[in-house]
Residue, then its C-alpha position, 0 to 999 in steps of 0.5 A: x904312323x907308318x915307320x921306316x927302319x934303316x941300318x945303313x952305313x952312310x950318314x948322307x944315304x939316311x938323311x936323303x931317306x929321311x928328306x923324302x919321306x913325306x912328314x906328315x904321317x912316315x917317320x925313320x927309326x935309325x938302327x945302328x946294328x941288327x939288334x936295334x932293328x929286332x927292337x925297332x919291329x917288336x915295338x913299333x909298326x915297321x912298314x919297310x927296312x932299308x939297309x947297306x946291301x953289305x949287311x944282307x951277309x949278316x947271320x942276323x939281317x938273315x935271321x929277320x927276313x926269316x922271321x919278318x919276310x912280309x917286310x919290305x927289304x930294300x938295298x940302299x948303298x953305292x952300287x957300281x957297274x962291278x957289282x954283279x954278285x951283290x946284286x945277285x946276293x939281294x935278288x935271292x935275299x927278295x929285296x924289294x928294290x935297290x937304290x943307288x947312293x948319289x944316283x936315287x937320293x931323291x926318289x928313295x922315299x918315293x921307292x920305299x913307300x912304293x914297295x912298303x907293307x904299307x902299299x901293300x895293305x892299301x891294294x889289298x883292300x883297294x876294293x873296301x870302298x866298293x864292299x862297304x858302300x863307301x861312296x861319299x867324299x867324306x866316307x873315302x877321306x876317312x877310309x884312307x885316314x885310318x889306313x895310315x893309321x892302324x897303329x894309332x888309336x883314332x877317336x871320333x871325337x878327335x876325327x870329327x874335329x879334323x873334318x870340322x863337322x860334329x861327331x853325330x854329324x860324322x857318325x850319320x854321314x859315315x853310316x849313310x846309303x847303307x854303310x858301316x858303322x864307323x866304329x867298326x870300320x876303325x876296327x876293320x882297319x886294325x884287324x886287317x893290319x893284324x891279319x897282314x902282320x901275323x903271316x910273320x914268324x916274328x909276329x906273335x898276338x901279344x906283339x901284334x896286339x902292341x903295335x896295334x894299340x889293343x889293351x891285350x890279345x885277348x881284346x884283339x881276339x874279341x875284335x878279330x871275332x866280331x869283326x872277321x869272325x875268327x880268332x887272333x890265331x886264325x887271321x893269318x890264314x885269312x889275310x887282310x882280303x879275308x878279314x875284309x871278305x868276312x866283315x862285308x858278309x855280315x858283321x859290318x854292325x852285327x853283335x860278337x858271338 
């Protein structure tokens, strides 16, 4: 599920956030200090962080964007009209976006998901479907699914019953006019999410083999082989296009080397 990590002052900025997230699949995790958000991204898939732009200042806050720079910053506070030299401060820190408490209470879910890692992963892959040959309604549903689910461990079984259908039937019908196995699609979303996240400093195979809900790294790189061809080391100069670009070549249903 993706989450939203917020270290922010206001009380009524983190309850607007939090009230327009969709709630169906995005959750926030409130951070009172830095520390708690180090925490917050080493143990759970943090797909964008907003907080006080007063805290852009902080040593620390510039020690996670350097560690995590392919994490959505996004400023939410009380900006005035006087505020020119704070709004310079997050230009150069590459803040994604800046919200206006009382002004864009409303929208700043919107913004957020706009901006997120999240986003980015999903036009990245805008052209799986086309790749993997994914033209049926059923097939594209389950695309999208599992995109917002790469931390989770999604079984067959649990998605057939979802789409209410048998599990035999959605196997057969997923690997219809020529597709993927579904398996390996589940995987190929997993490995892309990898490949994204291992261009951070921050993100290590161990860790990135934790939020991805991989036994150990050493079974993400058995996965990173079988679907990309390359080890969990070598993901990150791939990035998720490459896994792609890899899988669609010749391991959609292939055996591991």
């Amino acid at each position: 599920m993706p989450v939203v990590a917020a270290l922010l002052e206001s009380r009524d900025a983190a309850q607007a956030l939090r009230r327009s997230l969709p709630r169906s699949n995005w959750s926030l995790a409130r951070c009172r200090n830095p520390n708690a958000l180090r925490r917050v991204l080493a143990t759970r898939l943090v797909d964008a962080i907003v907080l006080s732009p007063q805290a852009l200042a902080q040593p620390q806050i510039q020690e996670v964007r350097a560690a995590f720079p392919g994490v959505p910053m996004v400023a939410f506070g009380p900006f005035r009209p006087d505020d020119g030299e704070m709004m310079l401060a997050c230009h150069e820190a590459k803040v994604a976006a800046l919200l206006v408490e009382g002004v864009d209470n409303a929208v700043s879910g919107e913004v957020v998901l706009r901006v997120s890692a999240a986003e980015e992963r999903r036009r990245t892959l805008a052209d799986a479907p086309r790749a993997l040959r994914l033209t049926d309604p059923v097939q594209r549903d389950v695309w999208d699914y599992l995109l917002e689910r790469v931390d989770q461990t999604v079984r067959t079984g649990a998605l057939a019953q979802r789409l209410k259908i048998s599990r035999e039937h959605l196997s057969r019908q997923f690997g219809a006019g020529g597709a993927p196995n579904l398996k390996r699609v589940i995987d190929l979303t997993r490995i892309a999410c990898a490949a994204q996240l291992l261009r951070n400093p921050g993100y290590d195979a161990g860790t990135t083999a934790r939020l991805l809900r991989f036994a150990t790294s050493s079974h993400l790189t058995i996965t990173a082989r079988r679907i990309a061809g390359a080890s969990a080391s070598g993901l990150a100069s791939m990035g998720p296009r490459g896994v792609l670009a890899a899988f669609a070549r010749g391991n959609t249903r292939s055996r591991i080397r």
